[in-house]
N, C-alpha and C positions, 0 to 999 in steps of 0.2 A: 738561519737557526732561530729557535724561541726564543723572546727574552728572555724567558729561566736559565737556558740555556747563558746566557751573557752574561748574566747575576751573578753564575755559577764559574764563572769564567777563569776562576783561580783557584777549584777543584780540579783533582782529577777524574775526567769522564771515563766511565767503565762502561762499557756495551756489553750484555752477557746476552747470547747467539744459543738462543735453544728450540726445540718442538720436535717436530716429526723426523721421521731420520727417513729422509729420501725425500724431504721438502727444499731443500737446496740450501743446506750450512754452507756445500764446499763453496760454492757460489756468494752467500753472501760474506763469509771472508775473505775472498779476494777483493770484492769490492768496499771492504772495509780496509784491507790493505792500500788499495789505488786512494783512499780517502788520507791517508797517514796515521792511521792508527798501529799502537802494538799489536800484534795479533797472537793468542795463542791459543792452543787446537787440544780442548780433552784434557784439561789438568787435573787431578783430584780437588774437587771443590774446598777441603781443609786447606789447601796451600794457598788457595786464590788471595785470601789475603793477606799472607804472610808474605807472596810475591809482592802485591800490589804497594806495600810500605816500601817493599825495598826498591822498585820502583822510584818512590815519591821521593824516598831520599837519597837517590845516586844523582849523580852529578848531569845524567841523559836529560832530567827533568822532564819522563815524558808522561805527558799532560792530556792523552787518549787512547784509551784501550779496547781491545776486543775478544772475549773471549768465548770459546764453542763450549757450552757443557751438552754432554748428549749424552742418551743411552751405551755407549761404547763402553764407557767408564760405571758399568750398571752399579758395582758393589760400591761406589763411592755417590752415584748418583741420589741416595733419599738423603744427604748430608746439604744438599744446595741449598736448598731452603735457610735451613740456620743460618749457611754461611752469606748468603743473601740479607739474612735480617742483620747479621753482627756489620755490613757493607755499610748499611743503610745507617747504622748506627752510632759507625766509625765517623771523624770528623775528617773533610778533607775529598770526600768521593762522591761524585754525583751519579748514583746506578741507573740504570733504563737497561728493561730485559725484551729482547726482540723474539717473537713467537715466529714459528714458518709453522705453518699448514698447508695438510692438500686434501683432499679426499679421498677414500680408501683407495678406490677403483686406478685414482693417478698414481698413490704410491704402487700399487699392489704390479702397475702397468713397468714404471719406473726400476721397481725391483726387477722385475722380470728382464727387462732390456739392458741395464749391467749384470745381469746373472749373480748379483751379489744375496748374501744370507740378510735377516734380518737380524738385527743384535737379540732379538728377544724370542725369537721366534723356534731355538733350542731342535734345531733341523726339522722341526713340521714346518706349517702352512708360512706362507708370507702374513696373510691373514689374520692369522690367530696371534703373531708377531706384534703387529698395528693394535689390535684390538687392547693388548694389553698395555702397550706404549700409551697409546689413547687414556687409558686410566690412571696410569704414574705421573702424567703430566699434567693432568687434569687442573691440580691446584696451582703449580706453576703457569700454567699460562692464563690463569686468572689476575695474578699480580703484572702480566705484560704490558706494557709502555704503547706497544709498535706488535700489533697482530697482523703480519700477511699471509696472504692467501695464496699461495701459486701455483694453483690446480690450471687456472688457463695464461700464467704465465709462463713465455719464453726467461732464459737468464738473460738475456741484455735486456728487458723489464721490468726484473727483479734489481740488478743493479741501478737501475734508474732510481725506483722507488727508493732503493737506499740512498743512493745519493742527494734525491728530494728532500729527504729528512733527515739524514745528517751531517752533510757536509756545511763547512762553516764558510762558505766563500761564496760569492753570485755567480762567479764565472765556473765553479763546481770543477772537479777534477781531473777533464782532459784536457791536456799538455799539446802543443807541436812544442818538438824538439828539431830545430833546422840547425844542417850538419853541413860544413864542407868536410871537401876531402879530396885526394889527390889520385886519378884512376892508376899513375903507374906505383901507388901502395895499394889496390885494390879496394873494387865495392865495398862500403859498411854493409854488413851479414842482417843487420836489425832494419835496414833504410825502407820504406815503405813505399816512396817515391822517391827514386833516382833521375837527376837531372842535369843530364850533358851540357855543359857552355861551354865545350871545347873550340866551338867554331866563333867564339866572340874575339875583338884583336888583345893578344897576350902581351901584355905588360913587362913579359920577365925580357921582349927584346927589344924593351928603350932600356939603355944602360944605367940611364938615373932612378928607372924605376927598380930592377931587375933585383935590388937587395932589400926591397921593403913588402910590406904585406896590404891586403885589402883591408888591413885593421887600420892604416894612415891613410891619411887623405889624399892624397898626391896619389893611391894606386886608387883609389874609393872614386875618384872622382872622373881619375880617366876612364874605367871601366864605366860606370855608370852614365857619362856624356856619350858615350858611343849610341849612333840611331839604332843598330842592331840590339843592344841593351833595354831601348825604350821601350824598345815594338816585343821583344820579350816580356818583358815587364809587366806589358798593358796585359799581354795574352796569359801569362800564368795566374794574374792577381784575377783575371776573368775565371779561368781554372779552378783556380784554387777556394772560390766565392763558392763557386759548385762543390765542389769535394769533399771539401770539410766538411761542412755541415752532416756531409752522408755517412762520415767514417764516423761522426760523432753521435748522429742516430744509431751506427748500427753494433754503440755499446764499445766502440773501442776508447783506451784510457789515456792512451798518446798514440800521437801520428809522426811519423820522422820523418821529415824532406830534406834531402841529400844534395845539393848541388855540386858537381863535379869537374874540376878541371885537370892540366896534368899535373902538377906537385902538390896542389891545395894548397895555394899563397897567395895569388892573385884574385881572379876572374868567381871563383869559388867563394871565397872568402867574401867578398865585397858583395856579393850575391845573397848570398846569406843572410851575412849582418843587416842588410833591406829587409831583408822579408821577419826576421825576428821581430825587429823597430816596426814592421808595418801589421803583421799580424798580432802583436802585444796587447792592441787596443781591444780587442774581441776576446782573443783567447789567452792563457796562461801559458804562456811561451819561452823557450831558453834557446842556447845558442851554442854550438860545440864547433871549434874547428880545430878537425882529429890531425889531419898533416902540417900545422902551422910549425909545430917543431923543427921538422925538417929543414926548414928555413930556403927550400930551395924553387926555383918552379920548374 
């Protein structure tokens, strides 16, 4: 982030997400989402900041917002402006207005291929639609922070670029999230990579073990000492050097690696909690083990 941005750091930031409509709002508020911002979609620009106090002073204290004004909201859209100057005015808000454009020919292309209307376009042309948008927004996207272009952008691009300049963190906002879990409660439905270590030796049949979890040392360790465990070990961290990086190129927000045994207490568990502790260092990582309640293996 800028240092203004730092300086700033005990306002609250408001993102306001406008320009061409079929330049990819829907798009960049998800990835304004995946950042952890508030997101809201089309408010009447009077309320914006009636919301934004109330906001500032409940108890959420949230401290980054996002908000889409578009053409949708046409009768309320020539009031942004004002409400934009009284933002700017107000004490307590740091604003930056993010423009999308594309070029006719892309939206014109874009309209056509979801079959949707244009908001302006009063059932003529797509064209003549644009043409007028183009004129309403004119003066708004003159006062813009953050002007992109996404005529020869894909959306996993588009979110990059937002991500470049707004996210507040280095390691930026994709997540693994590594999951045990226990097959006879079935597959997690979300898991991206599921990983059987049923064939590793099960802990639940030494009897000192068989009531504790891979979260104590005593199961952590005999799982982990086993050669079988190593030689996995070597070979998925090999794996996993390759993959990530690819899920993470190709614009995904989190990745979920599942490793799997049968109750999700043992062999699962202590697998897991490895790879959270060892992928930490690179990525922003957490740790979920869904069957540990069970308490059983």
């Amino acid at each position: 982030m800028t240092e203004q941005k730092k300086e700033n750091s005990g306002n609250m930031e408001l993102v306001v997400i406008t320009g061409m409509s079929g330049a990819g709002k829907t798009v960049a508020m998800q990835s304004f989402e995946d950042l952890g911002y508030y997101c809201i979609d089309n408010l009447p620009p009077e309320l914006l900041l009636t919301f934004l106090k109330l906001l500032a002073d409940s108890d959420r204290k949230q401290k980054r917002v996002a908000a889409v004004m578009d053409m949708r909201g046409r009768e309320y859209f020539d009031s942004l402006t004002g409400t934009l100057d009284q933002i700017e005015a107000a004490d307590g808000f740091d604003l930056q207005v993010l423009f999308l454009d594309a070029d006719d020919s892309t939206l014109v292309k874009r309209y056509k291929e979801t079959r949707r209307k244009h908001p302006l376009s009063h059932g003529g042309l797509v064209s003549d639609g644009i043409r007028k948008e183009r004129e309403m927004l004119s003066e708004l996207k003159g006062r813009a922070r953050y002007l992109f272009n996404t005529t020869y952008l894909r959306p996993r691009e588009l979110r990059e670029k937002i991500v470049e300049s707004f996210s507040d963190t280095e390691k930026g906002t994709f997540t693994v999230n590594v999951m045990s879990f226990g097959y006879k409660h079935g597959i997690p439905i979300d898991a991206d990579i599921a990983l059987d270590v049923r064939f590793l030796p099960n802990p639940y049949y030494i009897e000192e073990l068989k009531p504790l979890t891979g979260l104590q040392s005593d199961v952590y360790e005999y799982v982990m000492n086993q050669n079988d465990t190593k030689e996995l070990i070597a070979k998925l961290e090999d794996l996993f050097r390759f993959l990530i990086p690819r899920y993470k190129e190709e614009g995904k927000a989190q990745l979920v690696i599942a490793f799997g045994c049968t109750g999700g207490q043992h062999r699962s568990v202590s697998l897991a909690e490895y790879f959270a502790e060892k992928l930490s260092g690179e990525y922003k990582t957490s740790v979920t083990h869904r069957d540990i309640k069970h308490r059983k293996g």
